[in-house]
C-alpha positions in Angstrom: -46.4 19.9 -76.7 -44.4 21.1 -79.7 -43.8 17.4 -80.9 -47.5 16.5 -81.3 -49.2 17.0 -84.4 -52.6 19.5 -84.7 -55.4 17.7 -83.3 -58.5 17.3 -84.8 -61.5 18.3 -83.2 -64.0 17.9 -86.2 -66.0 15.6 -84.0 -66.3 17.9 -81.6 -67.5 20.5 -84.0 -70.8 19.1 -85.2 -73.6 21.4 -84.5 -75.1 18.7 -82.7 -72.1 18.8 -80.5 -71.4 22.7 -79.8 -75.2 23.1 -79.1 -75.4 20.5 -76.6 -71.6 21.4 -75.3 -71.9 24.8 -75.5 -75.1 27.1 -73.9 -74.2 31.2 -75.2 -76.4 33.9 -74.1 -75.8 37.9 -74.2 -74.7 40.4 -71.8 -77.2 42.7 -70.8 -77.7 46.0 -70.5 -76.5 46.6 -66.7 -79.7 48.5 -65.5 -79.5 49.6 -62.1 -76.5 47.3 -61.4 -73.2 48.8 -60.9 -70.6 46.8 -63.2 -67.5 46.9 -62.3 -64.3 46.5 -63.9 -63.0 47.2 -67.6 -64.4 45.9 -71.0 -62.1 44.3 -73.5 -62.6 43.2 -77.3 -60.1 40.7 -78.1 -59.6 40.1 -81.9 -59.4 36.3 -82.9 -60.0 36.2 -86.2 -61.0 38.7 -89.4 -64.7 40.2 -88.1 -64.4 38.4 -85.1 -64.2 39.3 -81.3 -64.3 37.9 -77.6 -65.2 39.7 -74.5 -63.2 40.1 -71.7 -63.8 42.2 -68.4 -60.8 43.0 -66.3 -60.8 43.9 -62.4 -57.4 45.2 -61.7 -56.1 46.0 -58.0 -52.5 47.2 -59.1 -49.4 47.1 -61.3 -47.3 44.4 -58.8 -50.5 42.3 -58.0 -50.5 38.7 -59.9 -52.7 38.3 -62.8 -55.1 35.4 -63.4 -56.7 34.6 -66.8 -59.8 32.9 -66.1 -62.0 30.8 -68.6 -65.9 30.5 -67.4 -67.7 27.4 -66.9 -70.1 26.5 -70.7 -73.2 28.2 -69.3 -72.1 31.3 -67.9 -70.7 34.9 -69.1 -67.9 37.1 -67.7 -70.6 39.4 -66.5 -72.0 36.7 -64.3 -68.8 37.5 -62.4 -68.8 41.1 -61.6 -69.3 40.5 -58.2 -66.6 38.3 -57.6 -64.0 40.5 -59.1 -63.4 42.6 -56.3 -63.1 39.7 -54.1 -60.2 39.1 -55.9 -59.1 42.5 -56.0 -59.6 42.7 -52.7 -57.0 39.8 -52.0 -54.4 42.4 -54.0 -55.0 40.4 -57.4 -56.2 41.3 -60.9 -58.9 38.8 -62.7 -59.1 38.8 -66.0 -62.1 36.9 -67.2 -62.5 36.1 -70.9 -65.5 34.9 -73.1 -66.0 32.5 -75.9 -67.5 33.0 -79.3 -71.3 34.0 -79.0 -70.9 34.6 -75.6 -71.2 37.7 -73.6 -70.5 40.6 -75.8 -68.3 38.1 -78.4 -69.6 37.5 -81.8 -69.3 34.3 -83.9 -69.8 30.9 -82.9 -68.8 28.8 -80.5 -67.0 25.3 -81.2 -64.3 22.9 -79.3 -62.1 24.1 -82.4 -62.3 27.6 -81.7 -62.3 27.6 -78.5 -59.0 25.6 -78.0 -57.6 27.9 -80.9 -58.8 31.5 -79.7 -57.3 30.0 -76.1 -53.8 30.7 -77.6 -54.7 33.9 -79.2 -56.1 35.2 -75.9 -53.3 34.8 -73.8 -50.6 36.5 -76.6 -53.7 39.5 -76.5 -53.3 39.3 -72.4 -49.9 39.1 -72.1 -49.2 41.8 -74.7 -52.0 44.0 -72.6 -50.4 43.4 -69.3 -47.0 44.7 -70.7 -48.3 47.5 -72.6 -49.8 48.5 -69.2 -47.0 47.9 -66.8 -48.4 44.8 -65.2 -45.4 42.9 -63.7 -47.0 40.4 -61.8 -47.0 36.8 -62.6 -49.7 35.4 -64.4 -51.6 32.7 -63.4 -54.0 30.4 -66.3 -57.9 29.7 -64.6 -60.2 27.2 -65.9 -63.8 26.4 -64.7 -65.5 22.9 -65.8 -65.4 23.6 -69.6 -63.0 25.9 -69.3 -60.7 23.8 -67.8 -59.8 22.5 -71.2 -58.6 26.2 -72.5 -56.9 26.8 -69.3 -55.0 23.3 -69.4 -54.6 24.0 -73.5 -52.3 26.8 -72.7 -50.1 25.4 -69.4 -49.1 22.3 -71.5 -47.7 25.0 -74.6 -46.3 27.4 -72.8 -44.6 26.5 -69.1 -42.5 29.3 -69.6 -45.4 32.1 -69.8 -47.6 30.7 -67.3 -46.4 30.7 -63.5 -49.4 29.2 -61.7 -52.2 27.3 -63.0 -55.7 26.6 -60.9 -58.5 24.4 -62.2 -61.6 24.3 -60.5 -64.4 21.6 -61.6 -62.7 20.5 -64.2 -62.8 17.0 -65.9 -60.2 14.7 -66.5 -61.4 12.6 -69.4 -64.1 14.0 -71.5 -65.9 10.2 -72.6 -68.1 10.2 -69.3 -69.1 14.3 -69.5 -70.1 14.0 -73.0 -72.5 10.9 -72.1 -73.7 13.2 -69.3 -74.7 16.1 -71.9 -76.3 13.2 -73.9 -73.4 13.0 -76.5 -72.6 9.4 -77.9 -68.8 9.5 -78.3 -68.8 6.4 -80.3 -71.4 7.4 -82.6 -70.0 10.4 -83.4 -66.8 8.8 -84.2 -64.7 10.7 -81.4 -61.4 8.9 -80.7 -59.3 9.6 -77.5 -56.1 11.2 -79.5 -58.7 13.5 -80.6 -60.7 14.4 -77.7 -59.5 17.4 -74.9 -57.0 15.1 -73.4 -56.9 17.3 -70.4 -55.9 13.9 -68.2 -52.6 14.4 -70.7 -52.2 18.1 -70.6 -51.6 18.9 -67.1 -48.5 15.9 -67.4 -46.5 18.9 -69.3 -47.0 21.5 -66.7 -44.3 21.5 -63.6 -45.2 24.7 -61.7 -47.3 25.8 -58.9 -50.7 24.3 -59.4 -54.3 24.1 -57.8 -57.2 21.5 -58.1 -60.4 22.7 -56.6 -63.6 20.4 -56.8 -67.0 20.0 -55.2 -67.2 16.9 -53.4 -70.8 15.9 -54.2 -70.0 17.2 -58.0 -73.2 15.8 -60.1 -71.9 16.5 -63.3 -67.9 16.2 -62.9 -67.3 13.8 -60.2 -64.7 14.7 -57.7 -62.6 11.7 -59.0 -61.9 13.7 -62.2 -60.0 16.3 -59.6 -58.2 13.6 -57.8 -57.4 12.5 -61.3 -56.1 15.6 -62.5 -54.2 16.2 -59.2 -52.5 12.9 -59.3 -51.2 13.2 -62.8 -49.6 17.1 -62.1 -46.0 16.4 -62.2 -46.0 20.2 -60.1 -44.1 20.0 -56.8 -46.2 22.4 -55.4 -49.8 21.4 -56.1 -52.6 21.5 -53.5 -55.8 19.2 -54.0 -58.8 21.5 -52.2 -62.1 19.4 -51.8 -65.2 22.0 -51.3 -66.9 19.8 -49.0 -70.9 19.5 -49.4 -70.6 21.2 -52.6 -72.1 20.6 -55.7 -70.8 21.9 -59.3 -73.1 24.8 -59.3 -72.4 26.1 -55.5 -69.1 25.1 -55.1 -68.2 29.0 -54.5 -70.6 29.8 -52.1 -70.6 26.8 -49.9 -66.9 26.7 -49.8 -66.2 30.7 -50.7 -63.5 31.4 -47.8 -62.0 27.8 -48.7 -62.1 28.2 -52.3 -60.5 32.0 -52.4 -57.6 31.5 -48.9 -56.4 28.4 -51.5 -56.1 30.9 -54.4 -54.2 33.3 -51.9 -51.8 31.0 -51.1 -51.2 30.0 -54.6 -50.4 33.6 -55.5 -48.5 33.9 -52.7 -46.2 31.3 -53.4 -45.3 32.8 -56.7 
């Protein structure tokens, strides 16, 4: 999107935005829980850190950068790690500001920026450390947004890209959290524009979506689907799923269609 001007997001930023948009709680202390893979501090600004936790299988295996849902924390998946591992691929989740073990707060604006900063940190990581696999951009329901930020700026550094709940136009989600778009003064060149983002990304690509979604409606996938300009691109619906057990009614579903997409790379 080199040929678009900065966006502004000031709308979006209003406290009485980010604290309805955005729900940050902290990691705690593991107790008798074994946590499993290895803690990162990313730097995105002066004083300023986000959390990331990476489960690696190997040096070959394919990498996926994977942006958490608005009321969850990479902690929450230390379980699921391995199941990815297991599958022979590395799964890098990151926080956001306030989150997790991050500092700072939280906005659209920050988000969407440390987004960019986060993959240079990854991709700088993965070379430092002999990771040759491809690398694969994740976003669940919020972070949808970040994930389809970075596969409409950089085609060339992203090989795969997956979204899983993720909304297509961001008018009805914010009416959903209670968020008056017009009263706010949020216009549409200004908004997430993910319904526009995933237009500039051509390579292998991977909708997942709950069928009986009550808070992103399964049409926002279809939506999404339909605009990919990918070749490849695979539509999965979890059937009888809802947004918040769309992984454990449809787990098998949900992780064979991540295989497949790793595969293909």
């Amino acid at each position: 999107m080199t040929d678009e001007t900065n966006p502004d997001y000031s709308a979006l930023d209003r406290p009485e935005v980010s604290m309805l948009l955005f729900h940050p709680r902290a990691e705690m202390p593991p107790g008798n829980k074994t946590k499993t893979g290895l803690d990162i501090l990313i730097p995105v600004a002066d004083g300023t850190h986000v959390g990331a936790r990476f489960h690696i299988q190997g040096k070959q295996c394919v990498n996926i950068l994977f942006f958490h849902g608005n009321g969850e924390i990479v902690a929450d998946y230390d379980e699921l790690g391995p199941l990815y591992n297991q599958l022979g691929i590395n799964f890098l989740p990151v926080d956001y500001r306030g989150y997790g073990r991050s500092n700072g707060q939280p906005t659209v604006s920050n988000m969407l920026a440390d987004s960019h900063i986060i993959l240079a940190f990854v991709q700088e990581w993965l070379h430092k450390n002999q990771h040759e696999g491809p690398l694969i951009v994740m976003g669940r329901s919020l972070g949808s947004a970040s994930a389809l930020e970075l596969s409409a700026a950089y085609l060339s550094d992203i090989q795969g890209l997956i979204i899983e709940s993720g909304f297509a136009q961001a008018g009805p989600l914010l009416r959903l959290l209670g968020i008056d778009s017009e009263a706010i003064g949020l216009k549409a060149e200004h908004s997430f524009r993910n319904l526009d983002k995933i237009k500039y990304f051509s390579k292998p690509t991977l909708i997942i979506h709950a069928e009986f979604d009550h808070i992103i409606p399964f049409s926002d996938g279809q939506a999404l689907f339909d605009a990919s300009p990918a070749a490849l691109k695979e539509l999965v619906k979890i059937a009888s799923a809802n947004h918040n057990d769309i992984f454990f009614k449809g787990m098998h579903t949900y992780m064979q269609a991540i295989l497949k997409l790793a595969q293909s790379l």
